[in-house]
ROMARTOR-126338 format. One line per 2 residues: number of its first residue (from 1); their letters; for each residue x, y, z of C-alpha. Coordinates in Angstrom, 1 decimal. Layout:
BEGIN
NUM	a	X/Y/Z ~ ...
This chain:
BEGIN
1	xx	118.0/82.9/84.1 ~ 120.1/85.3/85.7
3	xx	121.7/88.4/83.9 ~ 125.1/87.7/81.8
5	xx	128.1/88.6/84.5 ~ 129.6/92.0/83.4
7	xx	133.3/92.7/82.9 ~ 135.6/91.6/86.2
9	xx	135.6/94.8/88.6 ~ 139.0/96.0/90.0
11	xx	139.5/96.3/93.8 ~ 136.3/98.6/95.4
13	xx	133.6/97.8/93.3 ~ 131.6/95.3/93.3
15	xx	127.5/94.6/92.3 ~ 126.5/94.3/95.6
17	xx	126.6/98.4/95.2 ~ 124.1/98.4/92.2
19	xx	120.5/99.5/92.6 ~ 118.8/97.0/90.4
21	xx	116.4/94.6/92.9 ~ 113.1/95.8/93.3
23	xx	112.0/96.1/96.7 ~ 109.1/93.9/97.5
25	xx	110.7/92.3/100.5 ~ 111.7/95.7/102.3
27	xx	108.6/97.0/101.5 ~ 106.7/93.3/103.4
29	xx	109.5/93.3/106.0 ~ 108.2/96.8/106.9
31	xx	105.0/95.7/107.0 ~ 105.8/93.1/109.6
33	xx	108.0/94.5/111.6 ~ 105.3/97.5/112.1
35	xx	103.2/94.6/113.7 ~ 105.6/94.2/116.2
37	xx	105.7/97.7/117.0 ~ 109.2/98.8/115.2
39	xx	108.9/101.5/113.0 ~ 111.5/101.1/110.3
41	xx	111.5/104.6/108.3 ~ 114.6/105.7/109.8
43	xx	116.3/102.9/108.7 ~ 114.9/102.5/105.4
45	xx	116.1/106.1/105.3 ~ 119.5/106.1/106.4
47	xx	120.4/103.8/103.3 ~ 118.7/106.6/101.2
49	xx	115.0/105.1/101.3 ~ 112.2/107.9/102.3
51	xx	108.7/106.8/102.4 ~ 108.4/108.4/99.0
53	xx	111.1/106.4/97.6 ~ 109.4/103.5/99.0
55	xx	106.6/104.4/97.2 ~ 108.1/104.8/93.6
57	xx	107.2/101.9/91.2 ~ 110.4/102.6/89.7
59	xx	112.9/102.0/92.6 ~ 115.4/99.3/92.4
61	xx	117.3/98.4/95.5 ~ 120.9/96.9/96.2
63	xx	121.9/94.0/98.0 ~ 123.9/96.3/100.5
65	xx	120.9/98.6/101.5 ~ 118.6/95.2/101.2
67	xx	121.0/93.6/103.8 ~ 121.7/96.7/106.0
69	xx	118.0/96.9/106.3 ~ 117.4/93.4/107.3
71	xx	120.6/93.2/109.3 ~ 118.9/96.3/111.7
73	xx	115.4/95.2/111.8 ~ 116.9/91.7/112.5
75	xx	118.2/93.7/115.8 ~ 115.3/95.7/116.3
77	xx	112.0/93.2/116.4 ~ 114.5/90.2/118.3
79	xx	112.4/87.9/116.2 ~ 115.2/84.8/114.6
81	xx	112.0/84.0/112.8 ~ 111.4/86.6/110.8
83	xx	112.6/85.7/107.6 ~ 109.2/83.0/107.3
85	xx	106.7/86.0/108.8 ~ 108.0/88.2/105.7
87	xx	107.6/85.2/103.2 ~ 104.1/84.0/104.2
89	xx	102.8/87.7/103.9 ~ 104.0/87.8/100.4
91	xx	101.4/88.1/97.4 ~ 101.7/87.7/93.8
93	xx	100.7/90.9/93.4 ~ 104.3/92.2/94.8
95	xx	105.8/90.4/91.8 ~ 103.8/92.8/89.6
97	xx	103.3/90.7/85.5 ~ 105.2/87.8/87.1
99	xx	103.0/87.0/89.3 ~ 100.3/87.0/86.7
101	xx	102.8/85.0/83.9 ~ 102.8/82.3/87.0
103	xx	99.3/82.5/87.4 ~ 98.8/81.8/83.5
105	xx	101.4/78.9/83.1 ~ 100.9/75.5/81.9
107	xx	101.6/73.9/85.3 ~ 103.4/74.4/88.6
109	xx	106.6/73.5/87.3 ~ 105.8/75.2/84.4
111	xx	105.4/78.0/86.9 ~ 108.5/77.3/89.3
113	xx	110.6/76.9/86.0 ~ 109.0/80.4/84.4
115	xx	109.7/82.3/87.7 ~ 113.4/81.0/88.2
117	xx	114.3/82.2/84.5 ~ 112.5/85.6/85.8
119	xx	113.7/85.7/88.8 ~ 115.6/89.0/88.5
121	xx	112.4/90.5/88.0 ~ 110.8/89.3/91.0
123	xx	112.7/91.3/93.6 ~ 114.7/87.7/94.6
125	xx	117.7/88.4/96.8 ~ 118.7/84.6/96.1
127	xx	120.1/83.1/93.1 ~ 117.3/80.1/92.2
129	xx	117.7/77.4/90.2 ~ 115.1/74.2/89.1
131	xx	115.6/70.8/87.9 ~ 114.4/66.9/88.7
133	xx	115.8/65.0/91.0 ~ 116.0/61.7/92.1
135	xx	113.6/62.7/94.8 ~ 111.4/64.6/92.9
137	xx	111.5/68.4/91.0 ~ 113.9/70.4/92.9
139	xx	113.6/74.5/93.8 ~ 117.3/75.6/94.9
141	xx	118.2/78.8/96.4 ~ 121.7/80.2/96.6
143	xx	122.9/83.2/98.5 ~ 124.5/85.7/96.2
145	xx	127.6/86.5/98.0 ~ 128.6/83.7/100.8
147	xx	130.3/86.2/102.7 ~ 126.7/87.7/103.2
149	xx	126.0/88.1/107.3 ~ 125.0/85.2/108.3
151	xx	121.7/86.6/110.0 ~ 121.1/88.0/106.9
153	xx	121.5/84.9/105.2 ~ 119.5/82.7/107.2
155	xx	116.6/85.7/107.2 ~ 116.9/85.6/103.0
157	xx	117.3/81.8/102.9 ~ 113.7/81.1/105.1
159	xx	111.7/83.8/103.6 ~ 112.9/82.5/100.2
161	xx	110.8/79.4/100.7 ~ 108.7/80.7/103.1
163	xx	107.2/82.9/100.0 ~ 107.7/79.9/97.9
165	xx	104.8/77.7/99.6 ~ 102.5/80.2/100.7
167	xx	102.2/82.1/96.6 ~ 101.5/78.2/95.4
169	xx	99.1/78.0/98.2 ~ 97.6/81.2/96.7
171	xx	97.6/79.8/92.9 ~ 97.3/75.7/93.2
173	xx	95.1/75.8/96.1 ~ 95.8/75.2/100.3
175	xx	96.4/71.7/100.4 ~ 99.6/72.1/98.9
177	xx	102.7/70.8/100.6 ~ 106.3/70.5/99.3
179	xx	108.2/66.8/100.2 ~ 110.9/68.5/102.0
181	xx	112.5/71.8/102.5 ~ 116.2/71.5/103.9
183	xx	117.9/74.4/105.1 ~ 122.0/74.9/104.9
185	xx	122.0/76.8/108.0 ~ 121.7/74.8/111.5
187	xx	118.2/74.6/113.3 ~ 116.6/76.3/115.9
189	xx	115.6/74.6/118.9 ~ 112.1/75.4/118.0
191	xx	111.6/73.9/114.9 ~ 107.7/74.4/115.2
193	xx	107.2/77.3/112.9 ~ 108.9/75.6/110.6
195	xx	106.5/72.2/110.5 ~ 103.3/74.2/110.8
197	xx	104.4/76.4/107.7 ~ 105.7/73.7/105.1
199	xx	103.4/70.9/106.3 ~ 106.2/68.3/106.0
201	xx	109.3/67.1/106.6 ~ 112.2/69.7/107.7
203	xx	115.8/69.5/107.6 ~ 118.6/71.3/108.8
205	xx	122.2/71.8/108.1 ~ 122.1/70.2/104.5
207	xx	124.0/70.5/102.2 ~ 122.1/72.6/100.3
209	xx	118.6/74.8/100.3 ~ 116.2/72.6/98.5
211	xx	112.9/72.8/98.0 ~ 111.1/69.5/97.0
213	xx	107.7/69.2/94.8 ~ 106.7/65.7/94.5
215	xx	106.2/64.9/90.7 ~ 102.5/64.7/91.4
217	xx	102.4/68.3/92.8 ~ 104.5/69.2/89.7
219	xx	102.0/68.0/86.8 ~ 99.3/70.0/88.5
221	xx	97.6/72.2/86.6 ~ 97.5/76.3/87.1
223	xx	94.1/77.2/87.7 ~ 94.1/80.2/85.7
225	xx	96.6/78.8/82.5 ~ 96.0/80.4/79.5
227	xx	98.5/80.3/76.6 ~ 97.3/83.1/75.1
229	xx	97.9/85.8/77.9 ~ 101.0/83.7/78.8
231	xx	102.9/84.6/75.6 ~ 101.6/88.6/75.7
233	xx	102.9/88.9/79.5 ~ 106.5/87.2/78.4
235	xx	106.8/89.2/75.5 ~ 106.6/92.3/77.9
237	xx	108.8/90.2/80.7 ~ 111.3/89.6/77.7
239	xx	111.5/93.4/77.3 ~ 111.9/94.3/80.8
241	xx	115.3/91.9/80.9 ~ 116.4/93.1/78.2
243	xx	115.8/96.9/79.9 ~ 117.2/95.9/83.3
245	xx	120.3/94.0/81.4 ~ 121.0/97.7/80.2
247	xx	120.5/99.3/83.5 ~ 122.8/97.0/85.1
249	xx	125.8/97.4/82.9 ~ 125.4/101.1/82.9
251	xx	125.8/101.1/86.7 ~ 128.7/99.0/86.8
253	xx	130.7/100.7/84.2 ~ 129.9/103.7/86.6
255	xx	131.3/101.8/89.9 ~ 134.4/101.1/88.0
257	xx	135.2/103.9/87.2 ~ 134.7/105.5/90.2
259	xx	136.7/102.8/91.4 ~ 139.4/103.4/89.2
261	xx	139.0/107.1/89.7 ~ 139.8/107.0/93.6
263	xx	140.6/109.1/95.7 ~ 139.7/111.3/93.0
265	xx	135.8/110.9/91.2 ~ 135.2/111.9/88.3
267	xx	132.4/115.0/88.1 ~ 129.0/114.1/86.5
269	xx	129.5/116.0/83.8 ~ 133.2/113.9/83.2
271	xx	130.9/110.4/82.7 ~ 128.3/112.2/80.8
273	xx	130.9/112.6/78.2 ~ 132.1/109.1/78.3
275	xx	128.7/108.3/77.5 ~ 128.2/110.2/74.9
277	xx	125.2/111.9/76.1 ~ 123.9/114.9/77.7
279	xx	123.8/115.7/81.6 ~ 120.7/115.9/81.8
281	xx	120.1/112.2/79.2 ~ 122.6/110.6/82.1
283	xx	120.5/111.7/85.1 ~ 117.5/110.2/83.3
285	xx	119.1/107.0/82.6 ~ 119.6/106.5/86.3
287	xx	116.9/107.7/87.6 ~ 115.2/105.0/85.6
289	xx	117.8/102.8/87.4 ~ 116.0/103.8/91.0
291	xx	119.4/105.6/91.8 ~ 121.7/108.8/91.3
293	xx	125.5/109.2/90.9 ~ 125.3/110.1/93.8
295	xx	124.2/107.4/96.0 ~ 126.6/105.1/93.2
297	xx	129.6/107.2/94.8 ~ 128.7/107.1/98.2
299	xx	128.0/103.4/97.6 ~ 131.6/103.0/95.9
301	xx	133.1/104.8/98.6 ~ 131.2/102.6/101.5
303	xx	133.1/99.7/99.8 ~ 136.5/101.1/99.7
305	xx	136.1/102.3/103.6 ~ 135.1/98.9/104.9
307	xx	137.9/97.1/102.5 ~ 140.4/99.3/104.1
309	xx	139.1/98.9/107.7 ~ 139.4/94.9/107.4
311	xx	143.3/95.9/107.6 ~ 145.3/97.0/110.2
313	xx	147.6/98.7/108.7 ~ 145.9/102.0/107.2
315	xx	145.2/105.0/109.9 ~ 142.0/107.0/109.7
317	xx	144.0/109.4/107.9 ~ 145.0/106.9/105.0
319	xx	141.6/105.6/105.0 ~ 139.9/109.0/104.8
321	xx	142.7/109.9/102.3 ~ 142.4/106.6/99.8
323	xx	138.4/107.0/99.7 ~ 137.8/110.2/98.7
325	xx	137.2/112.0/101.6 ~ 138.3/115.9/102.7
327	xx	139.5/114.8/106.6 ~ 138.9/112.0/108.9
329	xx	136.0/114.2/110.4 ~ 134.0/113.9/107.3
331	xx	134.9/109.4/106.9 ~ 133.9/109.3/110.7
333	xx	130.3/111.0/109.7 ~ 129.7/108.8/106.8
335	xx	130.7/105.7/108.9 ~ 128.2/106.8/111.1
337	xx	125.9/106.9/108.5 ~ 126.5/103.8/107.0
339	xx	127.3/101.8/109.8 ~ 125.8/103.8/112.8
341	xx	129.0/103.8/114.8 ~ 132.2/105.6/114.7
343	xx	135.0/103.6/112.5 ~ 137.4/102.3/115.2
345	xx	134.2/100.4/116.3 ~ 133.4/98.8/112.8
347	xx	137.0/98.1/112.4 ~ 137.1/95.8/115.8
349	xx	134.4/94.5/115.2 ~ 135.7/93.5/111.6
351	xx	138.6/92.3/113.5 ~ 136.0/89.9/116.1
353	xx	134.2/88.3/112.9 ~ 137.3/87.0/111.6
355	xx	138.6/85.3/114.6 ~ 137.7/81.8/114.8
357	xx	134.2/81.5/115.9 ~ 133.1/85.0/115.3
359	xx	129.8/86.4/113.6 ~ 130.5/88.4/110.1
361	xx	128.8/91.9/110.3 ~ 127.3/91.3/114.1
């Protein structure tokens, strides 16, 4: 099941900021998008990702560089599609001892149901839930914020199930086919890719993302189930949650009081001492995290900038002023950074996604 919700976050913070999402869909989406020709290192970089970062079996992402990555290669390759390429080159190896806890369970829905109570461990960028239905055993898949872009969304939302049907193909064998997949977003005119890849029945503009295995599917039996190497591998996935529950609270307590802190932040050494541990004890802690204080106040300030930009009101001057930054001259570089435009842009174009009919974040 997802991680408990930590303490309510004041104004500026919130977890989208938090490194704690391991990067296995980056790390295919690169993958795919280099067979298109589009080299995505420099993005992947601009949101603090080098190729040795990438690397690191240790890095945990956050759902604002996951979605600032998608957003641009969305842009880049043209392709509306690609959140069911990214899926369908998935493997279970990307999902590290998950993949082999699913491999090892009792049954598919023994599996499905094993992987949703996982699933922050699996690098999911949805929020997944399981359950019968009247129609059969359900697979549902949330966005996490639903103010996400809604390229992004649609891109997270396909490749969701898209990765869903071709790892059971890998473990139950290729004949399998779900019942129905409805999608919440509208279709494309093209609805092709869609019916060659699921193998049944698509809908569009539901009410909900469902995923539908027929009870029959359900009952089957994993090829590889073993009991015995089940329980060892969720002992050790037991361990990790318990491990990444502590990682996460330890970053937002940071975020809120940076937060707090604005336009001042407090120095390192300042939270070391709220912690009760050494410099050099805190840097370790997050470096287990994937991250740094560092990227946590740059991504503290990010959210501050663009909550002060959706308003009219503040000049570049207050903004600069409110977020922590020397001069507008530094804000405009780091809005550059972040957003790869200069902050009057991002603000009218703020301004164009909330008129009626406009696109959030595009």
């Amino acid at each position: 099941m997802p991680d408990s919700p930590g303490p309510a976050s004041p104004p500026g913070t919130s977890r989208s900021t938090s490194a704690t999402i391991p990067p296995n869909i980056l790390r295919s989406l690169a993958v795919v998008a280099g067979e298109d020709g589009v080299d995505l290192r420099p993005v992947l970089a601009q949101v603090g990702l080098d190729e040795a970062v990438m690397r690191s079996a240790a890095l945990r992402v956050s759902y604002r560089q996951g979605s600032t990555v998608i957003r641009r290669a969305l842009e880049l390759t043209g392709d509306e599609r690609l959140g069911l390429r990214v899926g369908s080159a998935q493997h279970l190896t990307a999902w590290g001892l998950l993949g082999f806890a699913l491999m090892a369970c009792d049954t598919l829905q023994h599996a499905i149901e094993t992987g949703v109570k996982y699933q922050n461990l699996s690098g999911a960028m949805m929020t997944w839930s399981a359950g019968a239905e009247e129609d059969g055993f359900v697979l549902r898949a949330d966005l996490p914020d639903p103010a996400l872009d809604p390229g992004v969304g649609v891109f997270l939302t396909e490749e969701a199930f898209s990765s869903v049907v071709t790892l059971t193909r890998l473990i139950v064998g290729p004949a399998f086919a779900p019942s129905r997949v409805s999608f919440v977003h509208d279709g494309p005119r093209d609805t092709s890719p869609f019916s060659d890849l699921f193998a049944c029945p698509v809908g569009f503009g539901a009410d909900g993302n469902r995923f539908v295995v027929h009870p029959t599917w359900a009952r089957t039996a994993m090829p590889g189930r073993d009991p015995v190497v089940l329980a060892s591998v969720l002992e050790l996935l037991d361990t990790q949650v318990a491990a990444r529950r502590d990682q996460q609270e330890l970053l937002e307590v940071l975020e809120v009081s940076i937060a707090q802190g604005l336009p001042s932040v407090p120095s390192f050494a300042e939270q070391a001492r709220r912690h009760a541990a050494s410099e050099r004890t805190l840097r370790r802690r997050l470096a287990d995290c994937g991250t740094t204080y560092e990227a946590i106040v740059d991504g503290v300030r990010r959210e501050r900038v663009e909550q002060l930009l959706r308003r009219s009101e503040p000049t570049l001057r207050d903004v600069a002023r409110q977020a922590g930054f020397s001069d507008e001259r530094t804000l405009r570089r780091a809005v550059r950074r972040w957003h790869g435009m200069a902050p009057l842009e991002l603000r009218r174009r703020f301004e164009r996604s909330e008129e009626p009919g406009g696109v959030s974040g595009r």
